[in-house]
VEXBABA-176831 format. One record per residue (C-alpha): residue number from 1; residue in three letters; x, y, z. Coordinates in Angstrom, 1 decimal, m for minus. Each point is the difference from the previous one (the first is absolute). Layout:
(node NUM ALA (X Y Z))
...
***
This chain:
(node 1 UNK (12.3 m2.2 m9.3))
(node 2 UNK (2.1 3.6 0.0))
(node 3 UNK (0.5 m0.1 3.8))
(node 4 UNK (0.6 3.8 1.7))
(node 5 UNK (m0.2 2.9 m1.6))
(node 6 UNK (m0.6 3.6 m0.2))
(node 7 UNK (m3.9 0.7 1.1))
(node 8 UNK (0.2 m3.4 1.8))
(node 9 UNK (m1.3 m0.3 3.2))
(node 10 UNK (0.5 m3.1 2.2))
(node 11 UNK (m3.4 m0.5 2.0))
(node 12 UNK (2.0 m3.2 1.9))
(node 13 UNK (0.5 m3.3 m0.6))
(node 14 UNK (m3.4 m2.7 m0.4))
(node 15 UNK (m0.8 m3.0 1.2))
(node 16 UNK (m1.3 m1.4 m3.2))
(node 17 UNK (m2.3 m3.7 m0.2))
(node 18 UNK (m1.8 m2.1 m2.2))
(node 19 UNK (m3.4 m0.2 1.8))
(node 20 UNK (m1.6 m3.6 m1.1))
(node 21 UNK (m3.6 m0.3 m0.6))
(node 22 UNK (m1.8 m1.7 3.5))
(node 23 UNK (2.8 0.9 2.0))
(node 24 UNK (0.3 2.9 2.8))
(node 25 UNK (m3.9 1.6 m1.3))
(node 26 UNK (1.2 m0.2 m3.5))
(node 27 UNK (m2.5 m0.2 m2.5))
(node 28 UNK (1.6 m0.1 m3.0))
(node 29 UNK (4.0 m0.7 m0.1))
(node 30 UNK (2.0 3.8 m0.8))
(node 31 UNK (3.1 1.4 0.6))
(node 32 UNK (0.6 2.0 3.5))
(node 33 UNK (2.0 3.5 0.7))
(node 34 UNK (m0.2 0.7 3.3))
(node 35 UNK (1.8 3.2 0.8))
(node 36 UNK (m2.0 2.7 2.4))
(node 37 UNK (1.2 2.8 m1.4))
(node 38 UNK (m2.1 m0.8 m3.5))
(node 39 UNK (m2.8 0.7 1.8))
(node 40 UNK (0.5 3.3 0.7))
(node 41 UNK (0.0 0.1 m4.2))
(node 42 UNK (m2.7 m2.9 m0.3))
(node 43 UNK (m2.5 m0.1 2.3))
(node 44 UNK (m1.0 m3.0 0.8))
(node 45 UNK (m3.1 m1.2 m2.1))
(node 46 UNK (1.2 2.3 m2.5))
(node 47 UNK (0.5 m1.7 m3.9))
(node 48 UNK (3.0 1.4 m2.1))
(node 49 UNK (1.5 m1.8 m2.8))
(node 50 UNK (3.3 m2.7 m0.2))
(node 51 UNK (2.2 m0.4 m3.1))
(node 52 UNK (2.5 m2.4 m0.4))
(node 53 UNK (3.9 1.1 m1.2))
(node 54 UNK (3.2 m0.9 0.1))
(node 55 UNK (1.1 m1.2 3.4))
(node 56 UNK (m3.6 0.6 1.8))
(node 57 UNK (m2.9 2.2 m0.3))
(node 58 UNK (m1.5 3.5 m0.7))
(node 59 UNK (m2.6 1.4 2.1))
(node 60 UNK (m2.0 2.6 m1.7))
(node 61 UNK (m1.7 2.6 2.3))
(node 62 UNK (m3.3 1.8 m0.2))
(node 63 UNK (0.1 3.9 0.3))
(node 64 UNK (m0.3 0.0 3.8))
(node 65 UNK (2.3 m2.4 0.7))
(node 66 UNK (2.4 1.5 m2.0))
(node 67 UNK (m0.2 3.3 2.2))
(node 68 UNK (0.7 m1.9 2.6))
(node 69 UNK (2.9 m2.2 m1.2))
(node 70 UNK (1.4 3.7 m1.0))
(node 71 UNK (m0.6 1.4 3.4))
(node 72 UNK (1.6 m2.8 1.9))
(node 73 UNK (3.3 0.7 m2.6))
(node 74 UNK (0.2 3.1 1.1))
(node 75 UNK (m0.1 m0.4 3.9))
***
């Protein structure tokens, strides 16, 4: 994990769960981010891709979420 850093952004801090299969409408068990401001990047419903690296995870954007991720950096 490289922590802050130049073109770093901090979006805010998130509540983050493992979500068990059965449990609270879960149908299969998966990790939860929940943090409002992501969907103003990810819509909800929206599909985007999760890699795993050293000290968490990469979230990889699609073109359109990108422009918004970059537009929220700016404001």
């Amino acid at each position: 994990m490289s922590g802050p850093g130049e073109g770093k952004i901090r979006l805010g801090k998130a509540d983050v769960y493992i979500h068990l299969k059965g449990k609270s409408n879960a149908r299969v068990t998966h990790i939860d981010i929940e943090l409002d401001e992501l969907n103003k990047i990810i819509k909800p419903g929206e599909a985007s891709y999760v890699q795993a690296k050293e000290g968490g995870v990469f979230i990889g954007l699609k073109k359109d979420m990108i422009k918004k991720a970059e537009k929220i950096a700016k404001e």
